[in-house]
N, C-alpha and C positions, 0 to 999 in steps of 0.2 A: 136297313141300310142307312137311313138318315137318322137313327137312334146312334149309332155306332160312328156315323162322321160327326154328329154334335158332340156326343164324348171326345173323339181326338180335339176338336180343335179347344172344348175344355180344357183338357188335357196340357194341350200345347201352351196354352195362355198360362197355365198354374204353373208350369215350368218356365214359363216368360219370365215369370214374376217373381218365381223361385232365385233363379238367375240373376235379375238383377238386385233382389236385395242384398244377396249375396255380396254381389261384387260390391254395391254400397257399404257394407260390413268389410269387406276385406280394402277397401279403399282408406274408410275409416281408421281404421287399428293401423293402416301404413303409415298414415298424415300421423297420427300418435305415436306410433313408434319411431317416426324422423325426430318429432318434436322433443322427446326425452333423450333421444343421443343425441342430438344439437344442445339441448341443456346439460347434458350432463358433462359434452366435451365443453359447455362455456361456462362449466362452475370450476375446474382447476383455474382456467382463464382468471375468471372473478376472485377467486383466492389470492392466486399469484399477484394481481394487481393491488389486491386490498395490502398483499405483505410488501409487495413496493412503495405504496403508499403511505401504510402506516409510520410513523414514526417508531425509530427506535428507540429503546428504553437503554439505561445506564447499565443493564443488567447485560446488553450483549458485548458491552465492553467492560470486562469489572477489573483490570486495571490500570490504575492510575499513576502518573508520575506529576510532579511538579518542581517549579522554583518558589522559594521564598525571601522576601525581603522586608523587613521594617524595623522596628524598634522597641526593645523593652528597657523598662523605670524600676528600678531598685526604690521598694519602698522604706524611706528612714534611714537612707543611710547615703550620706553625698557621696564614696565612691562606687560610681553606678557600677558593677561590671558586666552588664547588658548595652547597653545604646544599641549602636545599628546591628544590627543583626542579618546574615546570609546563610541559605541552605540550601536542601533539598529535600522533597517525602515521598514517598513512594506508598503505596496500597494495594489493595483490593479488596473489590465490594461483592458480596454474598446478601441478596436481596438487598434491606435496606443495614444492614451491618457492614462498617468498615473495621478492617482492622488495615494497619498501615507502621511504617517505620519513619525515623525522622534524626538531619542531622543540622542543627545549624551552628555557626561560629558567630559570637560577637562581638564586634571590638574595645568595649570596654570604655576606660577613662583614662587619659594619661595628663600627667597634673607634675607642676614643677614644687617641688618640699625642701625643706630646709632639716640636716639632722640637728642633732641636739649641739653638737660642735659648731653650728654655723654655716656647716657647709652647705651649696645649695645640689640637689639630687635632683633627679625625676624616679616620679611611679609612677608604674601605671596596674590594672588592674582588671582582669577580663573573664569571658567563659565559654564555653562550649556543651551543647548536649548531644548526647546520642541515644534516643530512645524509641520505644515503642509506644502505639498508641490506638484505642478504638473510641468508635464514635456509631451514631445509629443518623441516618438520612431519615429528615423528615422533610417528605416530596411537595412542592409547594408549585407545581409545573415545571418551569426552567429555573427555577430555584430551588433551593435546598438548605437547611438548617439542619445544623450534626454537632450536638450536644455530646460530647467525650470526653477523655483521660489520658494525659502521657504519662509515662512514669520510663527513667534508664539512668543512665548517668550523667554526670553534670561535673564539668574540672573547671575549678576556678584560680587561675594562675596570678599570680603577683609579683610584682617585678621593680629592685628596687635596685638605680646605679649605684648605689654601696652598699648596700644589704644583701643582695644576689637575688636570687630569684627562687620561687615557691611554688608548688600546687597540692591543691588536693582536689580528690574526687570522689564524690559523694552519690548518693541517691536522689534524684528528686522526682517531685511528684505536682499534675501540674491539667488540673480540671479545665475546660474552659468550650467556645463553642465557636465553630465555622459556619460564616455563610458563605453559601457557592452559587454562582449562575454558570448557564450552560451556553457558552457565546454557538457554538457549534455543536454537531452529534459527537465530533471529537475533543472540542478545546471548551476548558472552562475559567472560570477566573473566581478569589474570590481572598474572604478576608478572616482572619484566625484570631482571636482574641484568647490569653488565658491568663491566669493566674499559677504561678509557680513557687514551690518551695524547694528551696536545696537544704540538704539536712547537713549541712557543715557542721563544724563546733558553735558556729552561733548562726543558726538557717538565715537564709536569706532570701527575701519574699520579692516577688517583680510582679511588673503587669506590662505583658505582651503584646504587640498587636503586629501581625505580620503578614504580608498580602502573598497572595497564590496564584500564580497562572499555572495552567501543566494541563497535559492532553491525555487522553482514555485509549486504551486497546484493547 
């Protein structure tokens, strides 16, 4: 009889202990199992936060429109028919590749001349291009350098009160390189330098420079 109640209460205690480790083991795996659904619903959290945060790239807006304004210089030859110069260029950027379109008008030179008769005249003498053009961004932060090519057409009009008036239009072709900063994730600003030829009966060679504001979408 006291062989068989030391057994139970053995017994009883091994099952004590049985018991509570258990329940320490199923306590455990709950506390780890909150702890990975609590982390796992606070990693979309931490994503979404990190893609609010991060800044965006040029990439999620890649097109662009702008204004342009400034002045080109006929090299060698005093009737400039560049000076000031107004446009517009439009793009779009495909990683760091732009390709883009472009229209500016410039007003030329007008100048009082005398003809062969004595008589006194005015000319004057101007141009316009409408062309295409690509360029490749090289990313500098909020800056940007974009080493490119235009090439479209180019009419160079002249205009004389007694001779009447003339154009032709020609090809031209017209290497040169943009810098840009990035005032805003939408608005940039920036400046266009090139060199241009128009393939007339006698080419005629300029050097550019013409400033850019215009906003991204």
């Amino acid at each position: 009889m006291r062989f068989w109640f030391s057994a139970l209460l053995t017994a009883t205690a091994l099952l004590g202990s049985g018991a509570r480790a258990l329940a320490q083991n199923a306590d455990t795996e709950t506390r780890r199992h909150g702890a990975n659904v609590a982390a796992g619903a606070r990693g979309p959290e931490r994503a979404a936060a990190r893609a609010g945060s991060a800044p965006s790239g040029r990439g999620s807006k890649p097109i662009s429109v702008g204004l342009l304004l400034g002045y080109g210089h006929d090299i060698g030859e005093p009737a400039n028919p560049w000076s000031i110069g107004f446009g517009a260029r439009g793009g779009y950027s495909l990683g760091g590749v732009f390709l883009g379109a472009r229209f500016v008008f410039y007003l030329g030179k007008t100048e009082d001349v005398v003809d062969p008769s004595g008589n006194p005249a005015e000319a004057s003498v101007n141009i316009w291009e409408l062309g295409i053009e690509a360029g490749y961004d090289l990313r500098l932060g909020l800056f940007a350098l974009r080493p490119g090519v235009g090439s479209g057409l180019a009419s160079v009009n002249a205009d004389n009160t007694l001779s009447g008036s003339e154009s032709e239009t020609e090809i031209y072709v017209a290497p040169g390189l943009s810098a840009l900063f990035d005032v805003t994730r939408d608005m940039f600003v920036g400046l266009d330098g090139r060199f241009q030829l128009v393939f007339a009966d006698e080419t005629a060679k300029g050097l550019i420079v013409l400033a850019d504001v215009g906003m991204r979408f």
